[in-house]
C-alpha positions in Angstrom: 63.8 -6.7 64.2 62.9 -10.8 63.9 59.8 -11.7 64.7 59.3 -14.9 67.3 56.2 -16.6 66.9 55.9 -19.8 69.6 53.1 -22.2 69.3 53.2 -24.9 72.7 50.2 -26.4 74.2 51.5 -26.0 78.1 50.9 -22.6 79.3 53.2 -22.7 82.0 56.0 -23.5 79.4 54.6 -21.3 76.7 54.7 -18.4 79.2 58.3 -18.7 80.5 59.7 -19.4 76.9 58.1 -15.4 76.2 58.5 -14.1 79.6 62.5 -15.3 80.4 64.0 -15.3 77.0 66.5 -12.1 76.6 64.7 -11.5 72.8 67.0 -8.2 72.7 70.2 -10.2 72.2 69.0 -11.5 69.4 67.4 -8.3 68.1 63.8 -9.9 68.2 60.8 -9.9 69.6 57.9 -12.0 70.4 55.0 -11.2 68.1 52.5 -13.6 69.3 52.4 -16.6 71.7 49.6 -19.5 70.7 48.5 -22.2 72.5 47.4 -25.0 69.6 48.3 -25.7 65.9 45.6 -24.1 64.6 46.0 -21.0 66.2 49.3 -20.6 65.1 48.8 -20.9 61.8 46.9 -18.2 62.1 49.1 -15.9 63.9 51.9 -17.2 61.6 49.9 -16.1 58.3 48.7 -12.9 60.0 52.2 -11.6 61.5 54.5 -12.8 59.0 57.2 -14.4 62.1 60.9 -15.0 61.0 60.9 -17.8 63.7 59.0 -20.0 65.0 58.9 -22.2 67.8 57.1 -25.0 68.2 56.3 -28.1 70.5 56.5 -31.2 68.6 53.3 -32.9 70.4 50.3 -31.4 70.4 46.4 -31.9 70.7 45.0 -31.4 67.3 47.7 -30.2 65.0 51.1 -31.9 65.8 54.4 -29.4 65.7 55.3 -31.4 62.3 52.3 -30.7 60.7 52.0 -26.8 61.5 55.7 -26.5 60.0 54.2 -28.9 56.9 51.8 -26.3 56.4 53.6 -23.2 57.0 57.1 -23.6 55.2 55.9 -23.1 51.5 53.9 -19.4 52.6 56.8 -18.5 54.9 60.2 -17.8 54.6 60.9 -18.5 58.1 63.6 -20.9 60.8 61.8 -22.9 62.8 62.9 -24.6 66.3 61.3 -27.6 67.3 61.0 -28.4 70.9 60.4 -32.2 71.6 60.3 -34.5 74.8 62.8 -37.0 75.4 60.3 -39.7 74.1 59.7 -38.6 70.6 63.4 -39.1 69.0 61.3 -40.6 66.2 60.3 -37.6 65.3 63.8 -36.0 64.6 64.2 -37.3 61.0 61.1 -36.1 60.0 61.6 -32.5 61.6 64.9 -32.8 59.7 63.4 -33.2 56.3 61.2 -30.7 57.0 64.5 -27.8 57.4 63.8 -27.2 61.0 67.1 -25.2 62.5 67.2 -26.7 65.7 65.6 -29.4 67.3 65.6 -28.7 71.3 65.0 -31.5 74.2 62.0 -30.5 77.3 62.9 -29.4 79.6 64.1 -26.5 77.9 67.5 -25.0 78.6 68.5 -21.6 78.6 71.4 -21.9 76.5 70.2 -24.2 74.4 67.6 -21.8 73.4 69.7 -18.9 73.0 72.1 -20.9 70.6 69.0 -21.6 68.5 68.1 -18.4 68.1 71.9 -17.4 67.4 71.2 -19.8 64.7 68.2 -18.7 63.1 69.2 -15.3 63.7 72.5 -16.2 61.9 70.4 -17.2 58.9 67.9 -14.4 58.6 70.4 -12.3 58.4 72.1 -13.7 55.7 68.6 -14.2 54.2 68.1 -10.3 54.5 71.5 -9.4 52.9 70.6 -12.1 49.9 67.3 -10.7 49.7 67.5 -9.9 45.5 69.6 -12.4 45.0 67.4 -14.7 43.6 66.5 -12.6 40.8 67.7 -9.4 38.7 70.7 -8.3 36.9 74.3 -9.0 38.9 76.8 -6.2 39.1 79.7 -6.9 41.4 77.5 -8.7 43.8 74.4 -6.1 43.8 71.0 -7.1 42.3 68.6 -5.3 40.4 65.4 -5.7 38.2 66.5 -4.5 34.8 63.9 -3.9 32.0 64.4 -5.2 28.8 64.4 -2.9 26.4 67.9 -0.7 25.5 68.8 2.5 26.2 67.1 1.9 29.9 69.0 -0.9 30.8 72.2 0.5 30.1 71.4 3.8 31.4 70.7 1.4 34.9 73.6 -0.9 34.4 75.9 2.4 33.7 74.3 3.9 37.1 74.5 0.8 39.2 78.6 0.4 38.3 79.0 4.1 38.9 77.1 3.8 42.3 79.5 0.8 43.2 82.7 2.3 41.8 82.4 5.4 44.4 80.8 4.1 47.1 82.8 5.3 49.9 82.3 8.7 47.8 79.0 10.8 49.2 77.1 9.8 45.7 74.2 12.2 44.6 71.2 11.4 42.3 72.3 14.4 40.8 76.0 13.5 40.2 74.9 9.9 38.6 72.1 11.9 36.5 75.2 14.1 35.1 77.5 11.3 35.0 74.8 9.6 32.4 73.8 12.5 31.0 70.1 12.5 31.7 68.0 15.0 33.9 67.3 14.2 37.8 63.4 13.2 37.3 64.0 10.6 34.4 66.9 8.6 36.3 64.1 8.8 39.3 62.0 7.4 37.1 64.4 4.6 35.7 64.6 3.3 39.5 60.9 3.4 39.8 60.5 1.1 36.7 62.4 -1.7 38.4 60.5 -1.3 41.8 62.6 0.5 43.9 63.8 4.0 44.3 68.0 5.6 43.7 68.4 6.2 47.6 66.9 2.9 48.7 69.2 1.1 46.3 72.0 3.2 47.1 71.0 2.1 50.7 71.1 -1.9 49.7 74.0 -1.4 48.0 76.0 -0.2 50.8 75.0 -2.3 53.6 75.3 -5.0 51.0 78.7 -4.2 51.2 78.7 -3.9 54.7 77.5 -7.1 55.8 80.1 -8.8 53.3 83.5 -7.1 55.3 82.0 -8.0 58.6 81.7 -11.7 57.5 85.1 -11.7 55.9 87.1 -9.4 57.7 88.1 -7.8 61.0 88.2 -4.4 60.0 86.8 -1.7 62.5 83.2 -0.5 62.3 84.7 2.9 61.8 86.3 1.7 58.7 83.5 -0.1 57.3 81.6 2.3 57.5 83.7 4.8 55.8 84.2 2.1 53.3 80.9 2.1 52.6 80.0 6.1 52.5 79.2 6.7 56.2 81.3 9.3 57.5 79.3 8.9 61.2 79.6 5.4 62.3 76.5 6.2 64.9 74.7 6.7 61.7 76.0 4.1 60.1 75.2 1.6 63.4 71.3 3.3 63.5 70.9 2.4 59.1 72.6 -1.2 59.8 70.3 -1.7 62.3 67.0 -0.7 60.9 67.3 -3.2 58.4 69.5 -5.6 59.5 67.7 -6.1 62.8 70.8 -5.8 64.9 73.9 -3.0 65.6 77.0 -4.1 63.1 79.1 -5.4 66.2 76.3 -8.2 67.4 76.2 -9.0 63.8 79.8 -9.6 63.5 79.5 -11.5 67.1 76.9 -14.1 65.4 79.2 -14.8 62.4 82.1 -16.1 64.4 79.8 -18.2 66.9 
C-alpha cells in the first residue's frame, strides 16, 4: 500500500483533498493529514509517507522548505500544490524533484494523474529496490559475502533459482542441487540479510513486474512464467508488495 501524507494550511481544502480522493485506485492510503510545515515534518519522519502533498504557501514553514528538509531522510514523490500567483516558485519546486506541480483550485483529474505518476514511480522504486547494491545475476540482486566457497555456493543457488523459475523450486532441491544440507544453505541467505523463500519471492515478482512493463502477455501466463500455478495467488503476492493487483499495474505503465 502507498502511503499519502498531505500538509496544507486551509482546512477546508486539506479536508476534501483526504475526504474526496478515490486513494484505492491508486492502491494508497492517507496516513496523516497536517495542517502547518512543522507538523508535517513530523508526521512525515514518524510514518514514513511514499507521497506527499503539499501547499506551496504557508504560515511558518513554506511547501519548498518542508520538501528541502524532508528529501535527503525520505525516499518519497512529492506534489506540490500552488496558487496561480506563485509561478515563481515552479523552478525552484523543480530543482527540488517534485513529481507534479498542481494549480488551486485543485482538479480532480489533475490530482489523480499525479498520483498515477508517483504511483508510477514507486513502483518501479519497489521493483529496483536492491538494485543499488549487491551482486547482479540476470537482473536479480543480492548481498554476497566475500569470502569463497560462500559466495559461490550463493551465486550457484541464485542462477539455479532463476534458471527454473517457472519450476516449483524447493530449499531442499537447491540444497541437493549444491550439495550442502537444508540448515547451512538457510544459513547462507541469512548471512546476506534475507531469507531462501523471501528471495525466491523477489526474484519472481522481479520477473513479474518486468513482462508486464514489456509485454502483453496474460496475467495467467505471467504468472505461470514466474512459478504461480494460481493466478488469484499470484494477484494476492503481487499485491502485498507491490501495493496494487498486477492488471492496475500494467494499466499505470501504459498511461
Amino acid at each position: 500500500m502507498i502511503k499519502v501524507l498531505i500538509i496544507d494550511d486551509e482546512p477546508m481544502q486539506r479536508q476534501g483533498i483526504v475526504r474526496l480522493t478515490p486513494w484505492s485506485d491508486f492502491g494508497a492510503e492517507v496516513i496523516g493529514a497536517a495542517g502547518s510545515g512543522m507538523e508535517g515534518i513530523l508526521l512525515a519522519r514518524e510514518h514514513r509517507p511514499d507521497v506527499l502533498i503539499v501547499d506551496i504557501k504557508m504560515p511558518g514553514l513554506s511547501g519548498l522548505e518542508v520538501i528541502a528538509r524532508l528529501r535527503e531522510e525520505l525516499e518519497a514523490e512529492y506534489i506540490i500544490l500552488s496558487g496561480y500567483g506563485e509561478f515563481e516558485y515552479a523552478q525552484q519546486a523543480i530543482s527540488l524533484g517534485v513529481c507534479a506541480y498542481l494549480l488551486k483550485p485543485l482538479d480532480d483529474e489533475d490530482l489523480a494523474s499525479a498520483m498515477r505518476l508517483a504511483a508510477e514511480h514507486i513502483m518501479e522504486r519497489r521493483l529496483h529496490l536492491q538494485a543499488a547494491k549487491g551482486a547482479e545475476i540476470n537482473g536479480t540482486h543480492l548481498d554476497l559475502p566475500e569470502e569463497e566457497p560462500v559466495r559461490g555456493y550463493l551465486l550457484h543457488a541464485v542462477r539455479h533459482m532463476e534458471e527454473h523459475m517457472a519450476e516449483p523450486i524447493t530449499v531442499r532441491e537447491v540444497a541437493n542441487e549444491l550439495g550442502l544440507s537444508v540448515s547451512y544453505l538457510h544459513k547462507l541467505f541469512a548471512r546476506c540479510g534475507t531469507s531462501f523463500s523471501a528471495y525466491l519471492t523477489d526474484c519472481r515478482l522481479r520477473r513479474a513486474g518486468q513482462m508486464l512493463r514489456e509485454g502483453d502477455e496474460k496475467i495467467y501466463a505471467v504468472a505461470a512464467a514466474c512459478g504461480y500455478q494460481d493466478t488469484r495467488y499470484f494477484s494476492k503476492i503481487f499485491q502485498k508488495h507491490m501495493g496494487v493487483k498486477p492488471t492496475e499495474y500494467r494499466h499505470r505503465k501504459n498511461l
